[in-house]
C-alpha positions as CSV (number, residue, x, y, z in Angstrom):
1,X,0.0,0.0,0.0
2,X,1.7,3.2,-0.7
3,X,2.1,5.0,2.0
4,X,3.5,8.6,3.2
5,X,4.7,9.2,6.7
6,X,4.1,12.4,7.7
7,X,7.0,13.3,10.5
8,X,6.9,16.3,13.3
9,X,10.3,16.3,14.3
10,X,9.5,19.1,17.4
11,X,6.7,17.2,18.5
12,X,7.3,16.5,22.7
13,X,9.7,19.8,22.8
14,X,11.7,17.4,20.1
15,X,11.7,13.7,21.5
16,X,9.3,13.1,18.5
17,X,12.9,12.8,16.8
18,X,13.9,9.7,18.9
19,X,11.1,7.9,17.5
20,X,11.5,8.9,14.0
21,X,14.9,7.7,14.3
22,X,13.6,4.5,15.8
23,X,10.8,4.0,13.5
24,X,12.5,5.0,9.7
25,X,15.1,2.2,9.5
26,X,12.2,-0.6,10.4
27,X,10.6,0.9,7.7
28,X,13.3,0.8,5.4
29,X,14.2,-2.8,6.1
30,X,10.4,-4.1,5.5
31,X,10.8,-2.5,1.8
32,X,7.3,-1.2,2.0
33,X,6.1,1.6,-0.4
34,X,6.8,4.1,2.3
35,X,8.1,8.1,1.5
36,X,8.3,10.9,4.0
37,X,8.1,14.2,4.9
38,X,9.2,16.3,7.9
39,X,7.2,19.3,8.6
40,X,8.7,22.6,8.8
41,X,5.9,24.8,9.9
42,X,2.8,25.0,12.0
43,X,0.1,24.2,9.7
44,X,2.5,22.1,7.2
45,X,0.9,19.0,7.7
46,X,-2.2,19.8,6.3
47,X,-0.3,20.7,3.2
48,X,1.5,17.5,3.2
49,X,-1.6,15.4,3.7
50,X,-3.2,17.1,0.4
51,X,-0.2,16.4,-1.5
52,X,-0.1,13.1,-0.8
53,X,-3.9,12.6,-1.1
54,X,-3.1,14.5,-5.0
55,X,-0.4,12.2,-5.4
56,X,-2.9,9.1,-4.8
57,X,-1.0,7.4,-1.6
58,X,-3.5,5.2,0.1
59,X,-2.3,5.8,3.4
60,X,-0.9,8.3,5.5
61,X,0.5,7.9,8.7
62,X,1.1,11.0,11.2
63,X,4.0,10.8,13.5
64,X,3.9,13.3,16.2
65,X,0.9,14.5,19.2
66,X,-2.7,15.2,18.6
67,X,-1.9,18.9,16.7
68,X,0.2,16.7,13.6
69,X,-2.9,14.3,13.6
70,X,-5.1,17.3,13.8
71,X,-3.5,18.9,10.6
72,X,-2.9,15.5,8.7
73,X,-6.9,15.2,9.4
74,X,-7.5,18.4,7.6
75,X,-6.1,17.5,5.0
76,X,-7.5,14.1,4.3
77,X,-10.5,14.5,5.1
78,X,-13.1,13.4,3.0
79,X,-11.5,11.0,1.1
80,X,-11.0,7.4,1.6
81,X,-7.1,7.7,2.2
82,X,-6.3,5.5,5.5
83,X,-4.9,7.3,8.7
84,X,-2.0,5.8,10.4
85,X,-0.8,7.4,13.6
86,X,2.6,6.5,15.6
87,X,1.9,8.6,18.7
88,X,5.3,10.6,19.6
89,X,3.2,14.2,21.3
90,X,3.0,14.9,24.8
91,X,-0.5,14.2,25.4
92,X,-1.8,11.4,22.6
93,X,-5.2,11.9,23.8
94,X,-6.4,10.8,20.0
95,X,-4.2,7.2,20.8
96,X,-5.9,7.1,24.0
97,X,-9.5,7.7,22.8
98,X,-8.6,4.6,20.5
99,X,-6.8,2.4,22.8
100,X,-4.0,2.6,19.8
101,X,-0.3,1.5,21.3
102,X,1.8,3.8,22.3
103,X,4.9,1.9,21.7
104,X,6.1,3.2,18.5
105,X,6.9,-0.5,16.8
106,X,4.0,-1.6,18.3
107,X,2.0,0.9,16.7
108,X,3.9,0.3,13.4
109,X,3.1,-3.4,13.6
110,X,-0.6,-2.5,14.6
111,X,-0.9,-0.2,10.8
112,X,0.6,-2.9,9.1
113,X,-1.7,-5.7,10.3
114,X,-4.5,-4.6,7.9
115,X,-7.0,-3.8,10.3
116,X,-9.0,-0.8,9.4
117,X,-11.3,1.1,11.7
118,X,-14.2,3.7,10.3
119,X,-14.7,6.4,13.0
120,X,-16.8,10.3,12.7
121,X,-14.8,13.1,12.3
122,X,-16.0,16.1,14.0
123,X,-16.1,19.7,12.7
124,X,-16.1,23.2,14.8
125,X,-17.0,25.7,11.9
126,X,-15.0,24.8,9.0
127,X,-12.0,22.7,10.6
128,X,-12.3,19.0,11.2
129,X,-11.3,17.8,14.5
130,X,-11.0,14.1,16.1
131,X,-10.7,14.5,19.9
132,X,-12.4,17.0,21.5
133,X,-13.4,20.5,21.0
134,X,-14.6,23.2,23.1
135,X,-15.6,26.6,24.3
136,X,-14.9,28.4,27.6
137,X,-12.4,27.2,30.5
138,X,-10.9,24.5,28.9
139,X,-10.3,26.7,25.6
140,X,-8.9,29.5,27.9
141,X,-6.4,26.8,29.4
142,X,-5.6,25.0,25.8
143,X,-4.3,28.8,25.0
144,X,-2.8,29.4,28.5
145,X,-1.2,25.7,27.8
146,X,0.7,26.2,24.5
147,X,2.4,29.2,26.0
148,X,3.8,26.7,29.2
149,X,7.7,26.8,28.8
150,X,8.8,23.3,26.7
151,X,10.2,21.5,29.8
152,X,6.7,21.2,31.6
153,X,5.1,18.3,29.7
154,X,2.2,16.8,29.1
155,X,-1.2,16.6,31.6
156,X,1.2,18.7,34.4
157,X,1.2,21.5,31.8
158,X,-2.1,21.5,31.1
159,X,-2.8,21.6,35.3
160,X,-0.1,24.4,35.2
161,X,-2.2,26.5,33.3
162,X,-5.5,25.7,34.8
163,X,-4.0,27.5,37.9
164,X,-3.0,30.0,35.8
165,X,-6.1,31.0,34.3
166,X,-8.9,30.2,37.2
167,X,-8.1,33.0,39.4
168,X,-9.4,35.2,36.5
169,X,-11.9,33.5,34.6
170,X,-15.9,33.3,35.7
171,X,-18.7,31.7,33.6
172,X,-20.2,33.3,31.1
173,X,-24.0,33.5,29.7
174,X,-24.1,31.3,26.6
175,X,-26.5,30.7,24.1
176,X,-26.6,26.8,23.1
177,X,-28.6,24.9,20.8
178,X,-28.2,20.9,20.4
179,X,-30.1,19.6,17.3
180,X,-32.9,22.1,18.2
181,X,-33.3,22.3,22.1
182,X,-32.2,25.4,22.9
183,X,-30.5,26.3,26.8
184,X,-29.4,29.7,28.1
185,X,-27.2,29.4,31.4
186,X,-23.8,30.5,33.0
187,X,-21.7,28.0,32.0
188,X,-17.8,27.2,32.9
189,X,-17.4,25.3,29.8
190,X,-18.8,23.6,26.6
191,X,-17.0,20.3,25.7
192,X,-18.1,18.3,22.2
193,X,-16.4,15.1,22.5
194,X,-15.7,12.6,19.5
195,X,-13.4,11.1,21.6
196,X,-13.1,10.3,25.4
197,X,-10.0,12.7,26.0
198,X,-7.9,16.1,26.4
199,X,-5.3,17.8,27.9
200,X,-3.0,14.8,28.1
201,X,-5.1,12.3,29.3
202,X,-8.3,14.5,31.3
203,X,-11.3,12.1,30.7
204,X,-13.2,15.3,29.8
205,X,-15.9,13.1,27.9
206,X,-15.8,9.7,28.9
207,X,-18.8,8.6,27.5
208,X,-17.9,9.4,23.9
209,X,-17.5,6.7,21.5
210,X,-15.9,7.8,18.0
211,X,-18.4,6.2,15.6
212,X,-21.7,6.7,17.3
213,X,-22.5,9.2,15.0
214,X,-22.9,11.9,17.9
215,X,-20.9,14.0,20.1
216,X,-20.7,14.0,23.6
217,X,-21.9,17.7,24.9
218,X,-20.4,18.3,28.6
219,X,-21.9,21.4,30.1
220,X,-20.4,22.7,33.3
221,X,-22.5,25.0,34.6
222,X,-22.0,28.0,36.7
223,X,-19.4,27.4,39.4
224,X,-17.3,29.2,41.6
225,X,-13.4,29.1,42.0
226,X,-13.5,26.8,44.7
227,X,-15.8,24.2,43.4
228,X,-13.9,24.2,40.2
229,X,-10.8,23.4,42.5
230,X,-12.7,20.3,44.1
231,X,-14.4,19.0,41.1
232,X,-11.1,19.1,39.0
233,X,-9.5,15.9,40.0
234,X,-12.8,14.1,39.5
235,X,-12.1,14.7,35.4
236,X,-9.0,12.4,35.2
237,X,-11.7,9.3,35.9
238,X,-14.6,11.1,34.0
239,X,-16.3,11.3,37.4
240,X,-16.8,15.3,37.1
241,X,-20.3,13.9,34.7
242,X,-21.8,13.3,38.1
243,X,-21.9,16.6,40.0
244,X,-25.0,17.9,40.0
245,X,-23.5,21.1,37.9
246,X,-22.1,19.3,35.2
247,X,-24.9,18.3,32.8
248,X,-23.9,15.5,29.6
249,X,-26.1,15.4,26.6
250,X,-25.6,14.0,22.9
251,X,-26.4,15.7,19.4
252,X,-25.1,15.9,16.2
253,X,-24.5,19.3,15.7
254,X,-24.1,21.9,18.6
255,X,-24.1,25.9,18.0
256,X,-22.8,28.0,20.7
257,X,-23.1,32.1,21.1
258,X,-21.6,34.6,23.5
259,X,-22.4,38.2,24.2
260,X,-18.4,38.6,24.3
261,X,-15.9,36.4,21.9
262,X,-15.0,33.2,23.4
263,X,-12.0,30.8,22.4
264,X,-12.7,27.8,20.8
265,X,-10.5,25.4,20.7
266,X,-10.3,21.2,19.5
267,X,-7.4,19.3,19.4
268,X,-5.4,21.4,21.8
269,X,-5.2,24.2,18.9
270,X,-7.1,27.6,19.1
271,X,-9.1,27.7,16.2
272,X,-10.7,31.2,16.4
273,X,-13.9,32.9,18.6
274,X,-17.4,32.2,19.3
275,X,-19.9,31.9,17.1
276,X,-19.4,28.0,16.6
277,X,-20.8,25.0,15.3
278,X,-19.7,21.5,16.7
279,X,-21.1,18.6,14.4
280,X,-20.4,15.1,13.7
281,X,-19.8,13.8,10.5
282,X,-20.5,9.7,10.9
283,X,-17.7,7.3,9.2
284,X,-16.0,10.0,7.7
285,X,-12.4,8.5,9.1
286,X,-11.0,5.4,7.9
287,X,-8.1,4.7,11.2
288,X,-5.5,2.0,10.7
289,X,-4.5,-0.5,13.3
290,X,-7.9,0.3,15.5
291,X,-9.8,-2.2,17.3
292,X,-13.5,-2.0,17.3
């Protein structure tokens, strides 16, 4: 199957590196139609994924954290090329949501074995997502997160900059509307999960399953500092769903408006400001080496 390895050497502050190194003489010594590409910018991916889609490779496998995958997605997306993914980020919430290894031969071995998994892609206005996206407290900390110096890592960064950004963020009034029902409330945050995770491993949505055809909608309502504080550690198990302020719903398409711009985020990436549109688009993802 040809096949285009799409390689983010700076992915985990550069330990990505290590596993291409690891990774590209297997590959070579299997004599599989496999080319490569390193990306050199943010946003690079994307361009390499259309190129290779153009250049009618079958598969293409993203090395790197959930932002390569997140860019390889968009642009692939809607076709019926075949996503590979050796998970070399930080956080590898997307491997997670999948229960894809993490060892980087393993997950080799698992692309090769033929197994082929068709999962939704999600989309927050016009960019395709796979994990989770959002609006709110969690966006404001994806932001306050990609500005964490490089040698905090992972699910501590992502706790680094909640602390950072609770002291000065409240809930806000939104405006949401899931596949017609319409709420208004003070909410902390809007989470619309494909998949189960974020932040390096926070079980934001644990309910979601990625070819349900739905999203996951968490809602945390309108809590103070302090109860944000306590109800916190209760997301790495996906407990949070059961305070009586956090309320879970499913829908296909979620629209969410704010009387002041709002970050929204998915993936980890800020993707603009409120007004947006979360909605699923069912078997739109063909995943290689996925069980299910």
């Amino acid at each position: 199957m040809k096949t285009m390895v799409i390689v983010n050497k700076v992915a985990a502050h550069g330990r990505a590196a290590t596993t291409w190194d690891l990774i590209r003489p297997v590959i070579s010594r299997q004599g599989h139609e496999y080319d490569w590409a390193e990306t050199e910018r943010p946003g690079h991916a994307t361009e390499l994924a259309r190129g290779a889609v153009d250049g009618g490779y079958q598969r293409i496998i993203a090395l790197g954290g959930d932002g390569t995958i997140h860019e390889t997605v968009n642009g692939m997306a809607g076709t019926n090329v075949i996503l590979g993914v050796i998970p070399a980020g930080t956080g590898n919430d997307f491997a997670k949501s999948l229960d894809l290894p993490r060892s980087p031969l393993a997950a080799l071995a698992a692309i090769d074995s033929g197994r082929v998994r068709r999962i939704d892609l999600a989309r927050a206005n016009d960019r395709y997502y796979v994990n989770v996206g959002g609006v709110g407290f969690d966006a404001e900390v994806a932001g306050e997160a990609n500005r964490i110096p490089k040698y905090i890592q992972g699910a501590f960064a992502y706790l680094v900059a909640i602390l950072r950004i609770l002291p000065r963020y409240d809930p806000v009034p939104l405006r949401i509307e899931l596949d017609g029902q319409r709420l208004e409330e003070r909410c902390l945050l809007v989470a619309a999960g494909n998949g189960r995770y974020t932040g390096g491993g926070l079980k934001i949505c644990p309910g979601a399953a990625p070819d349900d055809g739905l999203l996951d909608v968490i809602v945390g309502g309108n809590f103070g500092k302090m109860e944000t504080l306590a109800v916190l550690p209760r997301v790495f198990s996906g407990t949070h769903v059961t305070h009586p302020k956090v309320t879970s719903y499913q829908a296909s398409r979620v629209t969410i408006n704010s009387a002041i711009p709002l970050l929204v985020y998915a993936d980890g990436e800020i993707l603009g400001q409120t007004p947006v549109t979360f909605e699923v688009i069912p078997g739109a993802l063909l995943v290689a080496g996925a069980k299910g």
